[in-house]
VOPAGU-2260 file (C-alpha; in pm, 1 decimal, decimal comma):
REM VOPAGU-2260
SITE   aa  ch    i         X         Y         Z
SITE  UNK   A    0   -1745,1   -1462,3   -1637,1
SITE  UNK   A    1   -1999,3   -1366,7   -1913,2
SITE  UNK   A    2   -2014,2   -1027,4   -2056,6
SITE  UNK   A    3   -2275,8    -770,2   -1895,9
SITE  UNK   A    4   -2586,5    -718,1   -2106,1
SITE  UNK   A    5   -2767,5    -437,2   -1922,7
SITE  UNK   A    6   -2636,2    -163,9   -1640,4
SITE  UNK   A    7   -2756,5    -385,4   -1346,3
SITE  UNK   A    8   -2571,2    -662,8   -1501,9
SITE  UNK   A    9   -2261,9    -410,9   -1556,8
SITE  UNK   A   10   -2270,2    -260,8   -1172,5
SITE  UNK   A   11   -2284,9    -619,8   -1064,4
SITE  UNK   A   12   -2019,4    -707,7   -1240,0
SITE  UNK   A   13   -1837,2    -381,3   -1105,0
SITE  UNK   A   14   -1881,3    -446,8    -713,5
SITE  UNK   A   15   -1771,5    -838,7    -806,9
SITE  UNK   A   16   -1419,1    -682,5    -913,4
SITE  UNK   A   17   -1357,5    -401,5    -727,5
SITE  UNK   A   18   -1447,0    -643,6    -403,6
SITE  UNK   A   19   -1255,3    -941,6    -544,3
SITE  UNK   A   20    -970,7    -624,8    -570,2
SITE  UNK   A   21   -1019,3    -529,1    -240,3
SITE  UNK   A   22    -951,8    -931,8     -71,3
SITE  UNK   A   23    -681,9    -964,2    -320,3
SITE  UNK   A   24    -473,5    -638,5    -137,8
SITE  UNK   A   25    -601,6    -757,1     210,3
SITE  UNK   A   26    -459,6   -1083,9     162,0
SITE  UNK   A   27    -108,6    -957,0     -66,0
SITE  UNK   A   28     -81,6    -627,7     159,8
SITE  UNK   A   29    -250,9    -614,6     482,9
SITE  UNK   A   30    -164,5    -979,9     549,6
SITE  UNK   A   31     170,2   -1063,9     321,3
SITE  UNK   A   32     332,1    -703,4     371,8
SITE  UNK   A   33     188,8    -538,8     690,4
SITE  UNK   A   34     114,1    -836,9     939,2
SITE  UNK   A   35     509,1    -790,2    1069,2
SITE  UNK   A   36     422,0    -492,2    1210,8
SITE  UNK   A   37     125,5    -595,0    1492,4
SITE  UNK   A   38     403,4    -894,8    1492,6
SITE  UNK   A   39     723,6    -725,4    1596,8
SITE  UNK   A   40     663,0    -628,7    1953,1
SITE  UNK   A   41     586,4    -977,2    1970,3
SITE  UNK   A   42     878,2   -1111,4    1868,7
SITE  UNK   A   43    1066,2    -815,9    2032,7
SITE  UNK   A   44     958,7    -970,6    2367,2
SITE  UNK   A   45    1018,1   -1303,1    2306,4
SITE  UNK   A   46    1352,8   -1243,1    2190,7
SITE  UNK   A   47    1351,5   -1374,5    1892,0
SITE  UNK   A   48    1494,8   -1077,5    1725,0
SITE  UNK   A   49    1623,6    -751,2    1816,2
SITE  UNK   A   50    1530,2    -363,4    1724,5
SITE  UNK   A   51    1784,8    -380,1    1447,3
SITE  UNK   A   52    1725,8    -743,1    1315,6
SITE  UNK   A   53    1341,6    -601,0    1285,4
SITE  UNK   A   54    1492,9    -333,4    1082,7
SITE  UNK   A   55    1665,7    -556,0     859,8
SITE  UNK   A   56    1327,9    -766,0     871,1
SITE  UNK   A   57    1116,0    -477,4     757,3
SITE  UNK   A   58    1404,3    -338,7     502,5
SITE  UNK   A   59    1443,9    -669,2     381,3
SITE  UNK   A   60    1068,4    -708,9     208,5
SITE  UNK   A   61    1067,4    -298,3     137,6
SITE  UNK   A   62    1332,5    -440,2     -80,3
SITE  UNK   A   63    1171,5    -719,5    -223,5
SITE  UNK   A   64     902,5    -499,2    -248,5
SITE  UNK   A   65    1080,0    -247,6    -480,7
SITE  UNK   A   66    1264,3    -520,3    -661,2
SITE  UNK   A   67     923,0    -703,0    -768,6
SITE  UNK   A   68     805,6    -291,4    -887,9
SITE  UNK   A   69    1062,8    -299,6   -1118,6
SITE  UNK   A   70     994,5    -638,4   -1248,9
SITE  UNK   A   71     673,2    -494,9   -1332,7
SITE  UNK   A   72     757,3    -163,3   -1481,5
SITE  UNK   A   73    1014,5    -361,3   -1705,4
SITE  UNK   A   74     805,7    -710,4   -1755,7
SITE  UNK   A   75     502,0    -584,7   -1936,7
SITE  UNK   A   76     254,0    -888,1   -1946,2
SITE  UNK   A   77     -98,9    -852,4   -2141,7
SITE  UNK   A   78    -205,0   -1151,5   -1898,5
SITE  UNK   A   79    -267,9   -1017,7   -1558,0
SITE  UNK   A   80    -408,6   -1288,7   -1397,6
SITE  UNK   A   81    -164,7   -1528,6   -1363,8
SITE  UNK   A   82      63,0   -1326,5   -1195,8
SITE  UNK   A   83    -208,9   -1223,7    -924,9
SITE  UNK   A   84    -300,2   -1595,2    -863,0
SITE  UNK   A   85      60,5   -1661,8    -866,1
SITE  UNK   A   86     145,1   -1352,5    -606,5
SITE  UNK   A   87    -180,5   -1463,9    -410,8
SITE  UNK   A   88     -27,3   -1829,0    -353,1
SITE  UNK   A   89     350,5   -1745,2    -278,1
SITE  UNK   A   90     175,0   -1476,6      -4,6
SITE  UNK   A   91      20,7   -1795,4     166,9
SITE  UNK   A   92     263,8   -2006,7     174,8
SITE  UNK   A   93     565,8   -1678,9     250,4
SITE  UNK   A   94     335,0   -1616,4     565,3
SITE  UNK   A   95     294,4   -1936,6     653,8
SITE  UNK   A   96     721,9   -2002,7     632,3
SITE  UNK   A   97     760,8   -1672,9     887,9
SITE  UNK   A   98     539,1   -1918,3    1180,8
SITE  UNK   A   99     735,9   -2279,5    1066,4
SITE  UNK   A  100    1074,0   -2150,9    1033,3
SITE  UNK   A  101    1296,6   -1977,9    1308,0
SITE  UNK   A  102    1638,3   -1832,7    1136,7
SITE  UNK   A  103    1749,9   -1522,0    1081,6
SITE  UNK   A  104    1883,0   -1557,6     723,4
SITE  UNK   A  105    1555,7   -1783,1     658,6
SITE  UNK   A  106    1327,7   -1483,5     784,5
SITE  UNK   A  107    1527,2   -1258,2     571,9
SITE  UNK   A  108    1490,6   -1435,3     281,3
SITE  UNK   A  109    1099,0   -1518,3     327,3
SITE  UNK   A  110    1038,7   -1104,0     384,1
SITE  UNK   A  111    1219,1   -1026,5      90,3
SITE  UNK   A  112    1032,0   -1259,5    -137,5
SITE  UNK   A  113     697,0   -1186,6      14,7
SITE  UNK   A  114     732,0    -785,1     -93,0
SITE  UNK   A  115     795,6    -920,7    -459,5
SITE  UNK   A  116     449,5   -1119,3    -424,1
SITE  UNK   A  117     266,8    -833,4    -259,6
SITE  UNK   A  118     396,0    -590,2    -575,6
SITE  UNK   A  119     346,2    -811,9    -785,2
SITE  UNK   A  120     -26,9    -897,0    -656,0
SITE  UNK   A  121     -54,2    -500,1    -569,6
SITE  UNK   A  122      58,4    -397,7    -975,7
SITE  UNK   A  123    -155,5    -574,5   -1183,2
SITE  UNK   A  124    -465,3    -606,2    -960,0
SITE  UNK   A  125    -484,4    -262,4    -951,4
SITE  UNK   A  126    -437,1    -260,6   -1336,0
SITE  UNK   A  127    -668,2    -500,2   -1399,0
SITE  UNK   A  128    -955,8    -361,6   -1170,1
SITE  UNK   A  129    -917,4      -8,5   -1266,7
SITE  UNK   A  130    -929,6     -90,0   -1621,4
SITE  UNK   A  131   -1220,5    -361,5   -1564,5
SITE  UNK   A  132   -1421,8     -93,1   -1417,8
SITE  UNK   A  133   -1296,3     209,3   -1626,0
SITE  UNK   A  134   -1479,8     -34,3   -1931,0
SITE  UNK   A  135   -1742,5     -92,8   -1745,6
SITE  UNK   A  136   -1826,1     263,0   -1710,8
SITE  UNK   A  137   -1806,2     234,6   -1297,9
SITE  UNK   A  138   -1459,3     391,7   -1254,7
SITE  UNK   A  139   -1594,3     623,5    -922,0
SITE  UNK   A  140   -1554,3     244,4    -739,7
SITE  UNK   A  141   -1206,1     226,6    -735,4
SITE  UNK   A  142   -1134,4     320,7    -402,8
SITE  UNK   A  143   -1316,6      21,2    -276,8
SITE  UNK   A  144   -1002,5    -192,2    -437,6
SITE  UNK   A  145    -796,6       9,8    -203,8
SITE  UNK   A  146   -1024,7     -33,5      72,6
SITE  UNK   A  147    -799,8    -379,1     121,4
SITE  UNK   A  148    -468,1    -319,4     290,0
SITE  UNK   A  149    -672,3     -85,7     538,8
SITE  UNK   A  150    -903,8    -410,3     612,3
SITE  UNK   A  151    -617,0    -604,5     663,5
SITE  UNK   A  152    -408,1    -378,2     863,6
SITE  UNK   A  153    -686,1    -330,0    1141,1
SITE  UNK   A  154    -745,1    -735,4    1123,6
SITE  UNK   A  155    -428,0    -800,3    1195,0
SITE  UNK   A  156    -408,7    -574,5    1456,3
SITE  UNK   A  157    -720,8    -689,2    1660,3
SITE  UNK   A  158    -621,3   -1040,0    1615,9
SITE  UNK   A  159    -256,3    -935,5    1773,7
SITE  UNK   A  160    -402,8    -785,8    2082,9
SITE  UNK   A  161    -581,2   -1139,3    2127,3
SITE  UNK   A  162    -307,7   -1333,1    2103,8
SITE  UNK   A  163    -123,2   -1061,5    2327,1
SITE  UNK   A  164    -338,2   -1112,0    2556,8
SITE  UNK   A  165    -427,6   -1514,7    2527,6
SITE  UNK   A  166     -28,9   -1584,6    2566,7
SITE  UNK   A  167      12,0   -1687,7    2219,8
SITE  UNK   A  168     356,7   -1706,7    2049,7
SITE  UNK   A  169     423,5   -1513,3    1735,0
SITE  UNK   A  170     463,5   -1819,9    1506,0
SITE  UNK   A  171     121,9   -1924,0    1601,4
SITE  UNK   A  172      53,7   -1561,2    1468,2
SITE  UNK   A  173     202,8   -1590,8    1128,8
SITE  UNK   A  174      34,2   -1907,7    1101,6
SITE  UNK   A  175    -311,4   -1785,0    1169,5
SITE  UNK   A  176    -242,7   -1462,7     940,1
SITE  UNK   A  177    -156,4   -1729,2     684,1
SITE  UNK   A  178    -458,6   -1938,1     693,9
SITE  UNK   A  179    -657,5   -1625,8     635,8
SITE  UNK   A  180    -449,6   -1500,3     338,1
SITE  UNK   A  181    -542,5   -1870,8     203,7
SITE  UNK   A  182    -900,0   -1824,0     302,3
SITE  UNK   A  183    -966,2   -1491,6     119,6
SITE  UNK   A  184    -767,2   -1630,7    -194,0
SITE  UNK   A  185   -1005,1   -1881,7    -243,1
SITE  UNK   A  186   -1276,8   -1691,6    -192,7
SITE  UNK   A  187   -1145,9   -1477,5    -483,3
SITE  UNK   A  188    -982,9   -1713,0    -690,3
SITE  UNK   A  189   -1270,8   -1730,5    -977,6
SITE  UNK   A  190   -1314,9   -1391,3   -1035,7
SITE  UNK   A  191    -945,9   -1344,0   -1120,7
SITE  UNK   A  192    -991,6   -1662,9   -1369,6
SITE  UNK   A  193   -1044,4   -1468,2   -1687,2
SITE  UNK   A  194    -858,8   -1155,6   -1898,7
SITE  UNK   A  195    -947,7    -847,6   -1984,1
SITE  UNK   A  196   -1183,0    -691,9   -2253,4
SITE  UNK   A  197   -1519,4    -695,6   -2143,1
SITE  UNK   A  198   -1608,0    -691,2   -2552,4
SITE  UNK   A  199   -1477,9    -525,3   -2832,1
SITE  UNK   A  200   -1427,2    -256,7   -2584,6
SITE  UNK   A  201   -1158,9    -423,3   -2391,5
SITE  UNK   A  202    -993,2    -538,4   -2706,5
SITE  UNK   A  203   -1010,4    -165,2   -2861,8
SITE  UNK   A  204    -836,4     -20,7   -2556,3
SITE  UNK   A  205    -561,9    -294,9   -2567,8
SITE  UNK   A  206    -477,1    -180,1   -2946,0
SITE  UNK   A  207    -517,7     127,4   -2877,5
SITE  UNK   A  208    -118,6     327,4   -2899,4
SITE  UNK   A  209      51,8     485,2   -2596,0
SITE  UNK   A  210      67,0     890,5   -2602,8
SITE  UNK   A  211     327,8    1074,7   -2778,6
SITE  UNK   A  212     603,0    1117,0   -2529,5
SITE  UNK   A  213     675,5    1515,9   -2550,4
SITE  UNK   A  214     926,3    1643,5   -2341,3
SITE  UNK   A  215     662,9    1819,3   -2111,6
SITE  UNK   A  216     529,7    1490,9   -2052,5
SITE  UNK   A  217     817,5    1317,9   -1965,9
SITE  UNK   A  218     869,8    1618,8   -1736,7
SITE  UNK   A  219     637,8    1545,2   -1537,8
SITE  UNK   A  220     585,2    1156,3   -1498,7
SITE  UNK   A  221     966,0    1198,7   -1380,0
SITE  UNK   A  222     823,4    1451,0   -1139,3
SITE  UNK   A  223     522,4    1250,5   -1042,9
SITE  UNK   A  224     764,0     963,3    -969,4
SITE  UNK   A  225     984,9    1123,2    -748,9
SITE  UNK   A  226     673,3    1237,1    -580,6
SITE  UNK   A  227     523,5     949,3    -506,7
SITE  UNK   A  228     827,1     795,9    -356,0
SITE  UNK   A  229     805,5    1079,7     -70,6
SITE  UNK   A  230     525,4     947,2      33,0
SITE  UNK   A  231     678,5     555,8      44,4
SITE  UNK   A  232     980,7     745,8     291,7
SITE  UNK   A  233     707,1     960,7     493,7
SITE  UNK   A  234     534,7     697,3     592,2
SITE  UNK   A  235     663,0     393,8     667,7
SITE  UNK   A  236     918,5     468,1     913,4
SITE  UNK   A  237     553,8     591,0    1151,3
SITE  UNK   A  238     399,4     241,5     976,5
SITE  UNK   A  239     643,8      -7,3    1067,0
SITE  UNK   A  240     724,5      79,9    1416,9
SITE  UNK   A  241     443,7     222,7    1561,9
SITE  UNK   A  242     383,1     -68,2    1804,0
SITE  UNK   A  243     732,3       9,1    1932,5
SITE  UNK   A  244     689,6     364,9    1938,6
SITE  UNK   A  245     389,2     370,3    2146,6
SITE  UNK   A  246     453,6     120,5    2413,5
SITE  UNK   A  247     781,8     295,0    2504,3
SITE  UNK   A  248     589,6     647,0    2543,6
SITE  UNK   A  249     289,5     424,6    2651,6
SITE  UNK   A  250     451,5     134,0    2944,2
SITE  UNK   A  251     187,0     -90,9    3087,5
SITE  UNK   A  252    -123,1      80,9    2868,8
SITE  UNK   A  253    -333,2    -108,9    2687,9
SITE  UNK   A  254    -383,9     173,5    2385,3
SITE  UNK   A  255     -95,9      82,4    2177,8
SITE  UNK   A  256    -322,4    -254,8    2110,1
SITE  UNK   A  257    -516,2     -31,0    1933,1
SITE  UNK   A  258    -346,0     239,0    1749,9
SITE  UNK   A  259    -263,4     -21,7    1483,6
SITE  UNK   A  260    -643,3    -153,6    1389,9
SITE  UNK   A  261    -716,5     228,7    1426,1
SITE  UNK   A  262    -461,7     309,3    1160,6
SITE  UNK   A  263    -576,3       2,0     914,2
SITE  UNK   A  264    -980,3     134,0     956,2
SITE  UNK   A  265    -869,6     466,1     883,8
SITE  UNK   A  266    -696,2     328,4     585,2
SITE  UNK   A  267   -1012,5     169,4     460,7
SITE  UNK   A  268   -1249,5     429,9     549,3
SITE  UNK   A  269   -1000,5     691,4     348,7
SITE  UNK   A  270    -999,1     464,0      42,5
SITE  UNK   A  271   -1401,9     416,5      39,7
SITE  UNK   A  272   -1429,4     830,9     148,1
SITE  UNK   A  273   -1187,0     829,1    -205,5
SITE  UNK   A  274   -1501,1     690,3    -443,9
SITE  UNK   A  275   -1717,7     957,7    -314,8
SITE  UNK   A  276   -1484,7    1276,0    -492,1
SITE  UNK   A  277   -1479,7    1330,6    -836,2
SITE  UNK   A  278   -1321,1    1107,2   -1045,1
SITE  UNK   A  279   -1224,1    1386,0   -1353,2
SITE  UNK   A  280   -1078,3    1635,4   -1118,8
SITE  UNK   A  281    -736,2    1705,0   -1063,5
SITE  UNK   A  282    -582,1    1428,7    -902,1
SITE  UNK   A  283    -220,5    1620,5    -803,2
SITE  UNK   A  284    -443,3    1833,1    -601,2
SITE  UNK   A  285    -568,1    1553,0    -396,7
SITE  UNK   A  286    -224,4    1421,4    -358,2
SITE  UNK   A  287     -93,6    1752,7    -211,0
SITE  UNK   A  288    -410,2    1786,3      68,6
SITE  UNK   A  289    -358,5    1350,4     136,0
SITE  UNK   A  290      34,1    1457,1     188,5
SITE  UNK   A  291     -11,6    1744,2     422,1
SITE  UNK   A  292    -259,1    1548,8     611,6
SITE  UNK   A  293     -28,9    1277,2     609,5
SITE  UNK   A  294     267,6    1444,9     792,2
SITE  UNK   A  295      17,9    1607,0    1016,5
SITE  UNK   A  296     -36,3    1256,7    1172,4
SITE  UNK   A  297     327,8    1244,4    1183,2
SITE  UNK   A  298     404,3    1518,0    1390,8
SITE  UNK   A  299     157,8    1423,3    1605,4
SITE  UNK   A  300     278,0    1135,9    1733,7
SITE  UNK   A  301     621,0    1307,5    1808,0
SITE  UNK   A  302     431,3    1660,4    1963,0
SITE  UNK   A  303     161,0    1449,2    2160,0
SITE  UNK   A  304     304,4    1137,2    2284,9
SITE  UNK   A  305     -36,9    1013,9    2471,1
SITE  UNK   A  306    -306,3     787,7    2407,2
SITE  UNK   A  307    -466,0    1105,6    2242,6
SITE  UNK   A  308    -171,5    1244,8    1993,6
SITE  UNK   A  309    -113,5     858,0    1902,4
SITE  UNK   A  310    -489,9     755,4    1809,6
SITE  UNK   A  311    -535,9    1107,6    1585,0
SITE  UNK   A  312    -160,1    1017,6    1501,1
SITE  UNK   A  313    -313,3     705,8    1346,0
SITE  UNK   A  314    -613,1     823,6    1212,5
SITE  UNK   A  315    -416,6    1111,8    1061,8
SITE  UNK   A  316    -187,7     903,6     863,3
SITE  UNK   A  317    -433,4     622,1     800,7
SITE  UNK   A  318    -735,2     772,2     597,8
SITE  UNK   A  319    -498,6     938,3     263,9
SITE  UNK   A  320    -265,9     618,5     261,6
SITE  UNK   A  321    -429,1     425,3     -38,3
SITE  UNK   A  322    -610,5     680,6    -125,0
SITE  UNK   A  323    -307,0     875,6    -229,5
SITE  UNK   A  324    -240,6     499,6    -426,3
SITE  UNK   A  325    -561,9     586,6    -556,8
SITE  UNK   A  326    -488,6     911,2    -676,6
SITE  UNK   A  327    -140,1     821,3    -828,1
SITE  UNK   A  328    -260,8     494,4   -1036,4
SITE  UNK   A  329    -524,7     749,0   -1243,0
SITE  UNK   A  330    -265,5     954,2   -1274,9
SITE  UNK   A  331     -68,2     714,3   -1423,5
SITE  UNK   A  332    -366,2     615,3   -1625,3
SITE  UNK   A  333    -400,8     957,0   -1725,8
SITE  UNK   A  334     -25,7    1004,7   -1816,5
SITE  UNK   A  335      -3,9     640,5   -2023,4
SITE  UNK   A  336    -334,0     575,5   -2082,1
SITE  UNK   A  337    -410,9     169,4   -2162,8
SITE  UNK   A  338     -39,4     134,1   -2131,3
SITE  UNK   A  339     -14,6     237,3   -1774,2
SITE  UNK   A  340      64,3     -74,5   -1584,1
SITE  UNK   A  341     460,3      51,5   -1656,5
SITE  UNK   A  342     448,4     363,5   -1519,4
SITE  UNK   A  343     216,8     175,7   -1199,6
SITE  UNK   A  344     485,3     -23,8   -1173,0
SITE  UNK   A  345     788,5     260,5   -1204,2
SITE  UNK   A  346     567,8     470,6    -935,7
SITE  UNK   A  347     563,3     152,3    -731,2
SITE  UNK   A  348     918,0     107,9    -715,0
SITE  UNK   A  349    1018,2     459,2    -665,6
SITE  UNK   A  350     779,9     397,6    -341,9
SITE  UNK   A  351     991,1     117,3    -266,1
SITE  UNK   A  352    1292,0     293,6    -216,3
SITE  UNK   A  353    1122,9     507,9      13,3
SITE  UNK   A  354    1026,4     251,0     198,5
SITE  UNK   A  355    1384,5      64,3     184,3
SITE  UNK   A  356    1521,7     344,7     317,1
SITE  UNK   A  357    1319,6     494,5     618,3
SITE  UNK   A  358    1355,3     180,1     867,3
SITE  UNK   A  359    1743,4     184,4     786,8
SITE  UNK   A  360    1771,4     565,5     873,2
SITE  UNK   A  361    1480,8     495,9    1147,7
SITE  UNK   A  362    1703,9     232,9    1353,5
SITE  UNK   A  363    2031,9     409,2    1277,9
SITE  UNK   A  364    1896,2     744,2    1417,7
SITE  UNK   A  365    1787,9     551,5    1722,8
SITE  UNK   A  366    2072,6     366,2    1772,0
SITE  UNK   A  367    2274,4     723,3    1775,1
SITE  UNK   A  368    1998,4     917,5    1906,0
SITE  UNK   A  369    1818,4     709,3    2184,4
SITE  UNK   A  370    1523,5     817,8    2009,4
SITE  UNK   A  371    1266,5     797,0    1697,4
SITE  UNK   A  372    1167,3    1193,5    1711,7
SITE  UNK   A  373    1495,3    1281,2    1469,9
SITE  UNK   A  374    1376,8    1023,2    1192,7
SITE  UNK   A  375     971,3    1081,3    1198,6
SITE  UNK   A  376    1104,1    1498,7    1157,5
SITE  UNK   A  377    1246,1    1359,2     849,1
SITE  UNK   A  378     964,9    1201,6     721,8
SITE  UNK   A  379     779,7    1497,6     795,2
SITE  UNK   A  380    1015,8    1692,5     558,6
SITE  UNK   A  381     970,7    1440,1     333,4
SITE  UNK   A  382     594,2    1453,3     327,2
SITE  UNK   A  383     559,3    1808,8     279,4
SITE  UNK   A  384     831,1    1838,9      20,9
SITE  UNK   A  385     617,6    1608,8    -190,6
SITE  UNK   A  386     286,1    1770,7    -131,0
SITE  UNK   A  387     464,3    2135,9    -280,3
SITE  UNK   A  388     590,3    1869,6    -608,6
SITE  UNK   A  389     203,1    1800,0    -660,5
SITE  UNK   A  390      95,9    2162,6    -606,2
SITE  UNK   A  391     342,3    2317,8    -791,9
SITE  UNK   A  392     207,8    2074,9   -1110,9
SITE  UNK   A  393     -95,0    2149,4   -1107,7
SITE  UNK   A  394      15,0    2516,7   -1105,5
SITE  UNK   A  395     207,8    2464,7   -1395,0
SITE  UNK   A  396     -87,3    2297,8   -1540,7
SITE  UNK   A  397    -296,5    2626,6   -1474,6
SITE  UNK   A  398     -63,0    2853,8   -1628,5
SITE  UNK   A  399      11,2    2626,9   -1967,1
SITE  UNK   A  400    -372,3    2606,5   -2008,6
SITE  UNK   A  401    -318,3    3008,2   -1944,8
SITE  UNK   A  402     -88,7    3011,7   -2191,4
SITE  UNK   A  403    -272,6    2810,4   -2473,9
């Protein structure tokens, strides 16, 4: 790809990455990481699983999914695109495995390695984009990258319903969703095809040293990591079995078909809605509103169990969910500077064990309870207990400025 010469050459340039970002998470997370959920009831009906097996299922690439973070928080690589071509291909072929193999311990295993591909692909694609465009002077596009797992999520949730309602098997599901993860890498597979530094630019901000770590720094990356991983807990448990949820409040309705694709536009439409706000103002306060919002749609599905409560439910939860990704990969770009893929990758994984953990205490709540109300209260909690960690920084950054 040749260097830009003037701004329409530059903005070109821009929308090519930020929409070759954008199929690379539809493909790595709407398709690799979130197709299982449209998928379950599915398989729930066939009986080729049970409620806790598609636990273990879901826990099983949360896992993978944290374990391929820390790879990436620990593995620093100064050549991206390898590792998002290689992610990109072990998605396909993961997705395809779920359709052409039935075991248990096979399934496992393919879930597991598909969340190391998906963080591996999510990681440094966002790096790469966000500093692509950050050089190229069109960092206010950003969100469009994270316009991607929404896209896929309500793809994968339309194309369900069909095969709901055409008869279709789940493994003729997971083969479909893996022909289109293999159609949109293609269609992206150039523009990942070069490195970094668009110039002497690029190659500046590569040499360029990380930040003094002061102890008030430290302070709060620790703080901002522990934060984000609320939101990895608050969410997922409402993300993974929705489906479930609302066909057992919902029996014989054809709504819960929806509620998914609703929850995957909302996604996108959030992350595009994210370009549109500034992109120098405070970032923590944009967390905290996303998080509130976020366990709003929460409680909703447990206070208004109808076709109503559920849709807003979706919607609710849907529009901050990569825009709070968004939000916390310039702030780890504003913490670490050029040297931020780390902390991504640290902030990933705490994520991850938010997500490892809310389908285990999901299924074991149910299993005691009879119900999913006691685990989405938690996640609630969760939610909200995060949004006061981002407000009460950028308090603390108010009063230190105060101070000075």
């Amino acid at each position: 790809m040749n260097v830009p010469s003037s701004p329409p050459q530059s903005r070109a340039m821009a929308w090519r990455i930020c929409l070759s970002g954008m199929l690379a998470l539809s493909a790595a997370m709407g398709i690799g990481r979130f197709a299982f959920t449209p998928l379950l009831p599915m398989m729930l009906h066939e009986g080729s699983l049970n409620l806790q097996m598609g636990g273990w299922l879901a826990t099983a690439n949360y896992l993978g999914y944290f374990v391929g973070a820390m790879l990436c928080a620990f593995h620093r690589s100064n050549k991206p695109v390898p590792l998002i071509r290689a992610g990109l291909a072990a998605t396909v072929l993961l997705t395809l495995a779920m359709g052409l193999m039935h075991n248990d311990a096979m399934w496992l295993a393919w879930r597991f390695l598909s969340g190391i591909a998906s963080a591996y692909v999510f990681v440094y694609t966002a790096g790469w984009c966000l500093q692509q465009l950050t050089q190229l002077r069109h960092p206010e596009l950003g969100g469009v990258i994270f316009c991607g797992p929404g896209i896929g999520i309500a793809l994968t949730g339309l194309l369900t319903g069909a095969m709901v309602n055409a008869g279709w098997l789940a493994a003729s599901g997971w083969i479909l969703f893996g022909a289109i993860a293999l159609a949109l890498a293609g269609l992206i597979w150039k523009t990942f095809s070069f490195d970094a530094g668009v110039g002497a630019a690029g190659a500046a901000a590569q040499a360029q040293q990380a930040p003094e770590e002061t102890p008030e720094l430290k302070r709060e990356v620790r703080q901002q990591v522990i934060a984000y991983g609320m939101a990895g807990f608050g969410y997922i448990i409402t993300a993974t079995f929705l489906p479930v949820i609302a066909r057992q409040a919902l029996p014989g309705s054809s709504w819960p078909d929806f509620f998914w694709p609703i929850f995957g536009a909302g996604v996108a439409l959030g992350a595009f809605g994210a370009t549109r706000l500034p992109v120098h103002g405070d970032q923590r306060r944009l967390l905290a509103w996303s998080y509130v919002m976020q366990a709003a749609g929460v409680a909703l599905s447990i206070l208004l169990p109808n076709a109503a409560g559920f849709a807003l439910s979706c919607l609710l939860l849907g529009l901050p969910f990569t825009a709070i990704t968004l939000f916390a990969m310039r702030e780890a770009r504003r913490l670490r500077q050029s040297h931020a893929s780390s902390l991504m990758g640290l902030m990933t994984a705490a994520y991850g064990i938010g997500q490892i953990a809310g389908p285990l205490l999901a299924t074991a709540l149910v299993h005691s309870s009879g119900s999913f109300a006691p685990s989405l209260w938690v996640a609630v909690a969760a939610l909200l207990l995060g949004a006061f960690m981002y407000y009460r920084l950028t308090l603390s950054h108010k009063l230190a400025h105060r101070a000075a």
